[in-house]
Backbone bond lengths (Angstrom), bond angles and torsions (degrees), N, CA, C in turn:
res aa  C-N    CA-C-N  psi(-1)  N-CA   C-N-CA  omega(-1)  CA-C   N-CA-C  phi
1 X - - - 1.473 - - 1.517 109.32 -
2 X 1.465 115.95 132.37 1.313 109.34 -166.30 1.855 103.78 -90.34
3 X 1.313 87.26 162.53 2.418 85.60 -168.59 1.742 87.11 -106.61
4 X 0.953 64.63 137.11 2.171 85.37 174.56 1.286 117.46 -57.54
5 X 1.831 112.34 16.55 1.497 110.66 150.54 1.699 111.63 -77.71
6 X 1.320 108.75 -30.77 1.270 97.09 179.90 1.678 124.97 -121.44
7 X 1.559 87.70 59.45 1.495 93.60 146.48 1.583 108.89 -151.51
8 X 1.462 110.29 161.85 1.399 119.70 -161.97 1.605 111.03 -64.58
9 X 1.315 129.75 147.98 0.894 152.89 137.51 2.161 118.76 16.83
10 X 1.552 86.18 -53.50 1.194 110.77 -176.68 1.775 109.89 -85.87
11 X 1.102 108.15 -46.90 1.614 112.44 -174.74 1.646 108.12 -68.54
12 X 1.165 122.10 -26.97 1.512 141.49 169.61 1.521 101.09 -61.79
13 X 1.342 124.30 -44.29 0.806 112.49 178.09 1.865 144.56 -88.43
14 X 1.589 74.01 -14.31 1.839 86.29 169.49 1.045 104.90 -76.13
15 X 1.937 110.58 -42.72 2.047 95.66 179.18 1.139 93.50 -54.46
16 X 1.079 143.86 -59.52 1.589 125.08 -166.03 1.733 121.29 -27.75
17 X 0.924 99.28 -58.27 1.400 126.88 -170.97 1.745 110.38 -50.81
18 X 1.520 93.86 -55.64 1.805 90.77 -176.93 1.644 89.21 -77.97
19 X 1.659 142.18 -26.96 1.318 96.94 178.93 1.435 116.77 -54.00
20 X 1.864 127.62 -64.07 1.197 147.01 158.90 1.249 102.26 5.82
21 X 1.874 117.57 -58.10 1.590 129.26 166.08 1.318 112.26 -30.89
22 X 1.580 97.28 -77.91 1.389 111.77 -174.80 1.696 112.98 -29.93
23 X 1.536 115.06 -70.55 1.136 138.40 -146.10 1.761 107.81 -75.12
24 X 1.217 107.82 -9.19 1.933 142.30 -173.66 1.950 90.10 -62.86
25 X 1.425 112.49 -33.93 1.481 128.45 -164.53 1.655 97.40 -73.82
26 X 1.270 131.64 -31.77 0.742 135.67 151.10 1.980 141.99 -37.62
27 X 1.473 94.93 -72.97 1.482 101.15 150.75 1.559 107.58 -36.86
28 X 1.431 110.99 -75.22 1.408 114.12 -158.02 1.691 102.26 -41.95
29 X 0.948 108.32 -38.68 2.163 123.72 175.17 1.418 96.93 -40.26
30 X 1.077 112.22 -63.88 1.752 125.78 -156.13 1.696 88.64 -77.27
31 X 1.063 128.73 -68.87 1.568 116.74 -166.17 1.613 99.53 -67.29
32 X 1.378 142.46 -36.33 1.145 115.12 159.31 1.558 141.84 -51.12
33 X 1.228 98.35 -20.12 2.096 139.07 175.25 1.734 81.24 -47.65
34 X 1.876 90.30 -104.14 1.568 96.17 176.70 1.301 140.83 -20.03
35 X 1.612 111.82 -42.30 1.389 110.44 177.74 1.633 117.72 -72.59
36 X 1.471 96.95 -24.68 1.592 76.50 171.64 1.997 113.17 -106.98
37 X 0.750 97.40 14.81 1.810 107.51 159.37 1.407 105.14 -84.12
38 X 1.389 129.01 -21.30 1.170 126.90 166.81 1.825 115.60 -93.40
39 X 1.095 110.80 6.82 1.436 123.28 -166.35 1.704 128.16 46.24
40 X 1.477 85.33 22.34 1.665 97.42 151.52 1.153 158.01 -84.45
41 X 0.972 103.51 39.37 1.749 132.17 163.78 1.163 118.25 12.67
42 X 1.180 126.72 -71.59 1.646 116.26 -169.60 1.383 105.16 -90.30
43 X 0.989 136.40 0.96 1.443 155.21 170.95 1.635 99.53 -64.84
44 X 1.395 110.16 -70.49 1.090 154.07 175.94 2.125 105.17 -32.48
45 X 1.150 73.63 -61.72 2.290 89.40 -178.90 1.548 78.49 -80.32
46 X 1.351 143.84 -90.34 1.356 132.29 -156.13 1.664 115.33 -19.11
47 X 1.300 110.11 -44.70 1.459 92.29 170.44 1.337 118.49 -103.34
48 X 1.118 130.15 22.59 1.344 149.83 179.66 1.975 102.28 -109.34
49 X 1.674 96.43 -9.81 1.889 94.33 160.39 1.581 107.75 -116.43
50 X 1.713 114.38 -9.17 1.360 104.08 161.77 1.260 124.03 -75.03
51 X 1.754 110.05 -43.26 1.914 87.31 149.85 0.871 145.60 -62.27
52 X 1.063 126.03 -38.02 1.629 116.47 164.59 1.658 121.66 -44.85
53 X 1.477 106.56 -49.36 1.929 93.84 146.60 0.747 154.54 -64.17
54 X 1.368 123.88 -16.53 1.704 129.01 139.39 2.514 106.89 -46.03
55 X 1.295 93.00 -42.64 1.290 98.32 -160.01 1.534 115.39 -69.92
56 X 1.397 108.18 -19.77 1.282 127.17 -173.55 1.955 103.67 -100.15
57 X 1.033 109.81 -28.30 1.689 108.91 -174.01 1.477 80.68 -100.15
58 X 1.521 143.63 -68.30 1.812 114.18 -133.96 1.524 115.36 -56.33
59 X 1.009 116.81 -2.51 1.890 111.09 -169.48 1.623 92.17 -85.38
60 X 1.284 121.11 -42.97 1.612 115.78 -177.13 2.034 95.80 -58.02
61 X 0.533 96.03 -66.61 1.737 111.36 -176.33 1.566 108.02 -48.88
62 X 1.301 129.95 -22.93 1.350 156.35 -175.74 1.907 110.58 -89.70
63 X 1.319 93.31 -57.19 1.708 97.86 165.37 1.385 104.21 -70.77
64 X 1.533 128.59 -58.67 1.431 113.51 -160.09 1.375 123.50 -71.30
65 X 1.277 121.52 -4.67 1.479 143.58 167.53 1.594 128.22 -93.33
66 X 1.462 90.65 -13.65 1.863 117.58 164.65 1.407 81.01 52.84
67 X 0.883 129.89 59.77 1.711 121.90 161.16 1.356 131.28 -82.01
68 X 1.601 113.46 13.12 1.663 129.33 145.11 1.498 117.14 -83.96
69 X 0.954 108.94 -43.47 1.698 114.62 146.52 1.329 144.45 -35.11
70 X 1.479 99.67 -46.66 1.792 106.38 -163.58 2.201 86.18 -109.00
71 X 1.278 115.52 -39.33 1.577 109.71 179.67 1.913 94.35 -114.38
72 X 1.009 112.06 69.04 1.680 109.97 152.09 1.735 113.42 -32.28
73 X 1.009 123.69 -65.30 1.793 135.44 -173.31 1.418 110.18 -65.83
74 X 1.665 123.37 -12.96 0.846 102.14 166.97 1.722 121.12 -114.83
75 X 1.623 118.84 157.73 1.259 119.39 -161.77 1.429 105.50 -94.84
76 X 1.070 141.65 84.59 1.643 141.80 173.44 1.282 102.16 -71.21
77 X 1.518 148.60 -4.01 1.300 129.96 169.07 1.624 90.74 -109.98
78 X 1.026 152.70 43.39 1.397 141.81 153.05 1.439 97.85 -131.46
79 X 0.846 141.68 -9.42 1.932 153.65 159.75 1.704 92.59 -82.85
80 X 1.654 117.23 -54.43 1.742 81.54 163.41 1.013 153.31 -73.68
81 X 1.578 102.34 -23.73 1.465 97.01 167.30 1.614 127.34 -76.65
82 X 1.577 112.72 -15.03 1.280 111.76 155.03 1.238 141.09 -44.27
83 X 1.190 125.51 -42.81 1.310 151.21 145.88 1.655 112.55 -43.10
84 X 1.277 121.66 -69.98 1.210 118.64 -167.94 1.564 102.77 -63.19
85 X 1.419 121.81 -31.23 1.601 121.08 -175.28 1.653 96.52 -60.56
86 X 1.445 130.18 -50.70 1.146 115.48 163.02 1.371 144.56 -62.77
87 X 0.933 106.23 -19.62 2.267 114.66 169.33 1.229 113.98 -100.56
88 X 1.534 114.10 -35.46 1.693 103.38 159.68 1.524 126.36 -89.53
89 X 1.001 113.80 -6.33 1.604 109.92 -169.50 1.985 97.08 -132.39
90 X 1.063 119.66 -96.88 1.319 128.56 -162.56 1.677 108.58 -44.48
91 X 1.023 122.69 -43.33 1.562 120.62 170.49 1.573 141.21 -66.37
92 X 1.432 101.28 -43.68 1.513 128.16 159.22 1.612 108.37 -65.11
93 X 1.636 115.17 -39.81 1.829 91.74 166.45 1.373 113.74 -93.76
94 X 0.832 113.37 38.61 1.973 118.36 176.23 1.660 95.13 -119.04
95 X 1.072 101.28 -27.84 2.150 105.30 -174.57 1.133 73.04 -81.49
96 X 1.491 144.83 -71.42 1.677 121.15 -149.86 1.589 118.43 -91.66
97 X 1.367 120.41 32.76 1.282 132.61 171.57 1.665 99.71 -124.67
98 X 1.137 119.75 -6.29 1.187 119.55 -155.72 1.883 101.13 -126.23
99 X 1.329 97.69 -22.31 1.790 108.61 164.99 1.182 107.56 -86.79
100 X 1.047 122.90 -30.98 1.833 123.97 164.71 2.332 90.57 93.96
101 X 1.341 84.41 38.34 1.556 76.05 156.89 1.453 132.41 -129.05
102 X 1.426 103.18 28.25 1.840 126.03 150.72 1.412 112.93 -91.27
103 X 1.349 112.66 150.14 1.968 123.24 170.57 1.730 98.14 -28.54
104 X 0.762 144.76 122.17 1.343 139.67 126.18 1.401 119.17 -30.21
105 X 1.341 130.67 129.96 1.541 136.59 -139.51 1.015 122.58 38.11
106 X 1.051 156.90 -21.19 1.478 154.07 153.45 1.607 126.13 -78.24
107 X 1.493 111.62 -12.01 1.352 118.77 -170.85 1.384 99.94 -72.12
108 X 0.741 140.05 -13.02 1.379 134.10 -157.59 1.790 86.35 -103.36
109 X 0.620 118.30 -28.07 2.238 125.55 178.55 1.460 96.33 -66.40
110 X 1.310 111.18 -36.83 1.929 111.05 -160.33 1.811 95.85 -97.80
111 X 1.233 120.28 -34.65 1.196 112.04 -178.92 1.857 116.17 -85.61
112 X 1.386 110.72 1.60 1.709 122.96 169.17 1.556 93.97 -91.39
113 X 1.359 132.95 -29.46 1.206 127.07 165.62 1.561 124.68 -59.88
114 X 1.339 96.43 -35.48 1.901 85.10 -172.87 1.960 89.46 -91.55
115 X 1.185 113.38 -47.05 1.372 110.37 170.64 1.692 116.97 -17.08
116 X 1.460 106.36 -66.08 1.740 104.70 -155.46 1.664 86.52 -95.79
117 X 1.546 137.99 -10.72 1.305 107.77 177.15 1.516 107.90 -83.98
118 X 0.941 112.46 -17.07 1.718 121.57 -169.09 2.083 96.01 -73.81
119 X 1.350 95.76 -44.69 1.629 104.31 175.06 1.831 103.47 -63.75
120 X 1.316 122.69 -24.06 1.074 106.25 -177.96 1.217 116.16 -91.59
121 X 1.851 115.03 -12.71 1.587 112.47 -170.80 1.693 106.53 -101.09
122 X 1.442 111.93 -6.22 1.238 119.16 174.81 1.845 103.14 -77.03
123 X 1.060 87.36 -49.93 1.787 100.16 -172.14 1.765 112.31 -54.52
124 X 1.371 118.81 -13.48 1.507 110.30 -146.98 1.782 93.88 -115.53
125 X 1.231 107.45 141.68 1.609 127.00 -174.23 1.646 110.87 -35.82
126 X 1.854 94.40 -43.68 1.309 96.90 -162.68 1.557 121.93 -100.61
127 X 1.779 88.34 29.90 1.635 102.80 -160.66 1.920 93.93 -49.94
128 X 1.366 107.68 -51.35 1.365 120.72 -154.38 1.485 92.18 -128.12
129 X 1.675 103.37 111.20 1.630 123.00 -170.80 1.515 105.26 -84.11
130 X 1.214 119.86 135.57 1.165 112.12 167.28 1.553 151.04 -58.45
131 X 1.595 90.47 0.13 1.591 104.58 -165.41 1.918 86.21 -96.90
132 X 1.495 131.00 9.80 1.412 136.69 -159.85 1.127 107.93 59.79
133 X 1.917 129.96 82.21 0.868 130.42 166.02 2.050 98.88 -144.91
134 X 1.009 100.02 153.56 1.635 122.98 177.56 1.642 80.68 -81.24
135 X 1.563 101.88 136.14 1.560 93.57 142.95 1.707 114.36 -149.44
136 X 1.713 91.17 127.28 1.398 102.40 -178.44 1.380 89.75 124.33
137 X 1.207 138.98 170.44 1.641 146.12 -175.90 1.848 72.91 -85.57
138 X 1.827 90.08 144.42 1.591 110.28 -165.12 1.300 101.21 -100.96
139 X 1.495 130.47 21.39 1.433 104.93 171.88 1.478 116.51 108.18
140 X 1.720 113.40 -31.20 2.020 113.62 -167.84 1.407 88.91 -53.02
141 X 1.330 117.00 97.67 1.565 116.36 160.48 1.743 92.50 -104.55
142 X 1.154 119.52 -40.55 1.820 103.08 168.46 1.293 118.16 -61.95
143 X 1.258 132.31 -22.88 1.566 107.10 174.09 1.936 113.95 -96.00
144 X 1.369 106.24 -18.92 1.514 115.21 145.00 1.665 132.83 -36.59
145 X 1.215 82.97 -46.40 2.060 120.93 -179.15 1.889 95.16 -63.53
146 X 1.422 108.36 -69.23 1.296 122.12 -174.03 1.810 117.50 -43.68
147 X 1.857 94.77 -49.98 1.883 87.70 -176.35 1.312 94.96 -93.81
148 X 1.170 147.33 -17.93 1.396 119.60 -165.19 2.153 118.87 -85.41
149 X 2.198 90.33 -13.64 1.222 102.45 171.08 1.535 96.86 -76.08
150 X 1.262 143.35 -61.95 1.562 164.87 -171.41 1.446 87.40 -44.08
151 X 1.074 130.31 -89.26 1.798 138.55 175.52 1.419 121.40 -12.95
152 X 1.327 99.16 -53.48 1.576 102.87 166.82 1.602 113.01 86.20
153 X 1.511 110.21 -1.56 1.557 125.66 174.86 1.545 119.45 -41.03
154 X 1.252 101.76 144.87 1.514 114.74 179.34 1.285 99.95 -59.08
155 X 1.310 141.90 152.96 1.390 171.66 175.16 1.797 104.28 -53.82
156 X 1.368 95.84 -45.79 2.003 87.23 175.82 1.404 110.79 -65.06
157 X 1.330 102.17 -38.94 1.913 111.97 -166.16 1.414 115.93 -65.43
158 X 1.529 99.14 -32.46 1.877 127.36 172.25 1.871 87.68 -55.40
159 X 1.049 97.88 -87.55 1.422 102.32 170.35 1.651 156.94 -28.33
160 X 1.784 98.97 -20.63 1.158 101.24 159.66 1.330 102.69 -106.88
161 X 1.140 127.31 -12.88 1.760 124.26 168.01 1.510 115.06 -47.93
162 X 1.374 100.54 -57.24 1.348 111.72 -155.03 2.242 99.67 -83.96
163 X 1.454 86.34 -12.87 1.791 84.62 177.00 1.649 100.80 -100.49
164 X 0.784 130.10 6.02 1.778 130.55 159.99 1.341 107.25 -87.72
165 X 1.043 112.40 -43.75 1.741 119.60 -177.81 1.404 107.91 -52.16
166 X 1.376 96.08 -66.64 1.671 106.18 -174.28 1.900 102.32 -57.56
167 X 1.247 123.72 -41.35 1.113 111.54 178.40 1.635 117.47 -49.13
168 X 1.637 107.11 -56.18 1.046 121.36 -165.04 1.941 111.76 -63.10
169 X 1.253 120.86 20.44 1.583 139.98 -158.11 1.577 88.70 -100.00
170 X 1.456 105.86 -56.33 1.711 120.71 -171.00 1.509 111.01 -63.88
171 X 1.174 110.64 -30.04 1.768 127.74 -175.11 0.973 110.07 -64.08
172 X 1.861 130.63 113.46 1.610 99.50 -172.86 1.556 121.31 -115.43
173 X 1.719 96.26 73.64 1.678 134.58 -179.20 2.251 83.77 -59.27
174 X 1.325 92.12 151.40 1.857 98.82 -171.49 2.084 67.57 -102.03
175 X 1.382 113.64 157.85 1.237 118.60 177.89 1.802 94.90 -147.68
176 X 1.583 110.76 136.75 1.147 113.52 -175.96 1.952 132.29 -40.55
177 X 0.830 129.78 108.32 1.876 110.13 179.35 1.702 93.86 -92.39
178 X 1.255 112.01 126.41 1.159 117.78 -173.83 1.623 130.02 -90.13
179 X 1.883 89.22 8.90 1.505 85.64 166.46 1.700 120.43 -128.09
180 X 1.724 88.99 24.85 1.547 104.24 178.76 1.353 114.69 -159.69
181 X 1.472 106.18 1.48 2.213 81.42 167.66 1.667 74.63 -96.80
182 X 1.820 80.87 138.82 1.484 123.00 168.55 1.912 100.33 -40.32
183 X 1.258 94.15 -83.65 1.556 107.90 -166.14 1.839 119.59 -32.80
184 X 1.501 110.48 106.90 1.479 126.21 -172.02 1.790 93.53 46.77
185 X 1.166 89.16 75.20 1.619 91.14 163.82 1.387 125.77 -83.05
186 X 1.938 106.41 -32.29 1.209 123.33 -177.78 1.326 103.13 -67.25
187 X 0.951 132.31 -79.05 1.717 141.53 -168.13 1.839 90.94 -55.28
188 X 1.264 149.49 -83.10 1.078 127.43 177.29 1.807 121.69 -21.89
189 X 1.138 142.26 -55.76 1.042 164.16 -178.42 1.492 103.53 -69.63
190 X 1.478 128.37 -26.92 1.325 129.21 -166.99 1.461 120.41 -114.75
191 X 1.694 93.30 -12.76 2.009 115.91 173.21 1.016 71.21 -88.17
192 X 1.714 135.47 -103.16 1.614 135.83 -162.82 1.236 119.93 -3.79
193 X 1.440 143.90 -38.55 1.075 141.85 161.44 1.583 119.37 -72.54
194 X 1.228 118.91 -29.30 1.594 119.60 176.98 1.630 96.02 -70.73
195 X 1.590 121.24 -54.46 1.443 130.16 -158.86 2.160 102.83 -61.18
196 X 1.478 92.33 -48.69 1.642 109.94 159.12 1.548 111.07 -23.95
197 X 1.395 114.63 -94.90 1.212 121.42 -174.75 1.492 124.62 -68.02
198 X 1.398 122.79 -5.61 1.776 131.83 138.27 2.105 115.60 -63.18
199 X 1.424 109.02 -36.38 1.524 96.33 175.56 1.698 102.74 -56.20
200 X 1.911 100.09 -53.31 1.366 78.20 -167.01 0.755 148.97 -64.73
201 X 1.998 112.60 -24.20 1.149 125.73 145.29 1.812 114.54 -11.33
202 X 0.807 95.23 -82.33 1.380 122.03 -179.77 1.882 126.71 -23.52
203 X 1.826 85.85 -59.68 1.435 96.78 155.89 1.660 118.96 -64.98
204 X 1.173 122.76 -74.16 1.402 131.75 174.45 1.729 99.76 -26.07
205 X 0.991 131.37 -41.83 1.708 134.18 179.68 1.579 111.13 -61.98
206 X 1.151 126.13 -44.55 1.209 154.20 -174.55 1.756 123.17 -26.73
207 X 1.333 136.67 43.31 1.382 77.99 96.15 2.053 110.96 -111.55
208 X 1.060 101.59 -2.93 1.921 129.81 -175.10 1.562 94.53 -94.11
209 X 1.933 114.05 96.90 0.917 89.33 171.68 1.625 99.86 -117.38
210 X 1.252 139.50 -158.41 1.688 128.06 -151.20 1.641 61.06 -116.96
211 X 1.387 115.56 158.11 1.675 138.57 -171.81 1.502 87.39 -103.95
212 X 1.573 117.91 -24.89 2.179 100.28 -154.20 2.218 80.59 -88.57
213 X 1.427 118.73 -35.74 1.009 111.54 174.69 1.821 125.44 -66.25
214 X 1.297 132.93 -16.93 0.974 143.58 170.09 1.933 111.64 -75.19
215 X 0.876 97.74 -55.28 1.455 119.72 -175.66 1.823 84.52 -60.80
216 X 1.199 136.41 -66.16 1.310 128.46 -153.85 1.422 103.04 -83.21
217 X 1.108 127.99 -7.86 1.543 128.22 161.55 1.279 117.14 -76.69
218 X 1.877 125.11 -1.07 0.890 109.89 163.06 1.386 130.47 -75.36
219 X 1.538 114.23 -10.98 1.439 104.49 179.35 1.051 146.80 -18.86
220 X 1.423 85.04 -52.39 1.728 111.80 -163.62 1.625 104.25 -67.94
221 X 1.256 120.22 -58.11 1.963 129.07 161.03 1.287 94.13 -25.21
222 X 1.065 145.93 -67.76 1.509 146.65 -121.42 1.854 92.76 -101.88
223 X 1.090 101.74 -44.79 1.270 105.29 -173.03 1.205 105.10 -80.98
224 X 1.614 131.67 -26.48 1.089 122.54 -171.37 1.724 122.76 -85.93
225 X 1.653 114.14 -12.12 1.198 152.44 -161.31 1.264 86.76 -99.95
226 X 1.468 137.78 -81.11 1.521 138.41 -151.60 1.896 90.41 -55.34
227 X 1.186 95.30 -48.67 2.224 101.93 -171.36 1.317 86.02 -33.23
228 X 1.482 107.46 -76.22 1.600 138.47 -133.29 1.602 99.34 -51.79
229 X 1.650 115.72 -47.70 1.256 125.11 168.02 1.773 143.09 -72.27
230 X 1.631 90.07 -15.99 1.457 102.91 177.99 1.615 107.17 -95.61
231 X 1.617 111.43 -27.92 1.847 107.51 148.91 1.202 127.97 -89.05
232 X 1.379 122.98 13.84 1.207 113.17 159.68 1.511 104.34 -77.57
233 X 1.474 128.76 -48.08 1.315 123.86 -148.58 1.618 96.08 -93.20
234 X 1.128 125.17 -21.91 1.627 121.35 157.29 1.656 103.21 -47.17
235 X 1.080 136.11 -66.51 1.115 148.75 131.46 1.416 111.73 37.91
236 X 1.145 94.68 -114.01 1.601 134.57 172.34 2.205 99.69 -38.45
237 X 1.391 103.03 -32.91 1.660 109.20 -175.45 1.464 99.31 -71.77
C-alpha cells in the first residue's frame, strides 16, 4: 500500500474529496432530521434518497481515486458505515416515531429494537460476506420507513413488521448486495432502477399515495427476497 508520501499533492486531494463525498450523507441526515421535526415527510425521504446517492456512487469514485492508496490512515469504510447508520437506520425510525405510526408508549421499545439490532448488524465481521453477500437483513429501514408511512397500517402491524425485521438482522440468511453478488446482477441492478423511480414516485405522492402503485412496487421486495434466499441455500450447498 503506497503512504501518502508518494503521491502528488493533487491525488491526495481528490481522495479527499470523495471522503468529503462520502461524509455529504451526513448533512443529508441532519436536513432530513429537521424535516421531519417539522413534519415534513416527503421532504424528509427526498434527502434520505439523496443519500442513498451519494451511497450508491462514492465506492466507484473511491476506487478510481484509489483513496486506500493515496490516504492509507484514513478509514472510508468506517465513515461509511457511519453515515449509512444514520440514513438507513437512526433517521427513518425517528420519521416513524415521529409520524405517530408506532403504539404510543411502547414505540419507543420497538424503535430501541431496530436501533441496537441494526447496531449489531453494522458492527459484525460478517456484516458484508466476501463472496458479495449482505448477511443478516441489511438495514432498508428507509425503504421500510417509506411503505409502512404510504400503507397507512395500524400501529400493531407497524410493529410486528418492524419486530421481524429486527429479528431477522441476527439470522445469518446471505441477502442479495445488488452491486456485487455476481449472480443476475444485470436484471437485479436493472429492476432496481425501474423499482427506484416507482419509490419516488411514491414519495413525491405522499401523503395520498395510489394503493394499485404501492402494491406494484412491491415487486422488487419479493423478487429481491425469493433471489436472496434461493442463493443463500445454493450457498450453504
Amino acid at each position: 500500500m503506497a503512504e501518502p508520501s508518494e503521491s502528488t499533492p493533487g491525488q491526495r486531494a481528490r481522495a479527499w474529496g470523495v471522503h468529503a463525498y462520502t461524509a455529504s450523507g451526513a448533512v443529508f441526515a441532519l436536513l432530513a432530521t429537521l424535516a421531519v421535526l417539522e413534519g415534513q415527510y416527503r421532504a424528509a425521504f427526498l434527502w434520505l434518497i439523496g443519500a442513498t446517492l451519494v451511497d450508491a456512487s462514492d465506492g466507484v469514485l473511491a476506487r478510481a481515486a484509489r483513496v486506500r492508496d493515496r490516504l492509507p490512515h484514513f478509514d472510508g469504510a468506517r465513515l461509511d458505515d457511519i453515515v449509512d447508520y444514520l440514513t438507513y437506520v437512526f433517521v427513518p425510525v425517528l420519521l416513524l416515531i415521529h409520524a405517530g405510526t408506532l403504539p404510543q408508549g411502547w414505540g419507543i421499545a420497538v424503535a430501541a429494537a431496530v436501533l441496537l439490532s441494526s447496531a449489531y448488524g453494522f458492527a459484525s465481521e460478517d456484516a458484508k460476506a466476501e463472496d458479495g453477500f449482505f448477511t443478516g437483513f441489511p438495514s432498508y429501514w428507509n425503504v421500510v420507513a417509506v411503505y409502512l408511512l404510504a400503507a397507512g397500517l395500524p400501529p400493531a402491524i407497524n410493529t410486528a413488521v418492524l419486530g421481524v425485521l429486527a429479528i431477522m438482522v441476527f439470522v445469518r440468511i446471505g441477502y442479495v448486495y445488488p452491486s456485487r453478488t455476481p449472480v443476475w446482477r444485470a436484471a437485479t441492478v436493472a429492476l432496481g432502477g425501474i423499482w427506484a423511480v416507482m419509490m419516488v414516485s411514491i414519495v413525491l405522492s405522499l401523503p395520498d399515495v395510489d394503493p394499485r402503485l404501492l402494491i406494484a412496487s412491491l415487486f422488487y421486495p419479493v423478487y429481491y427476497t425469493v433471489l436472496s434466499l434461493v442463493l443463500h441455500n445454493r450457498r450453504k450447498r
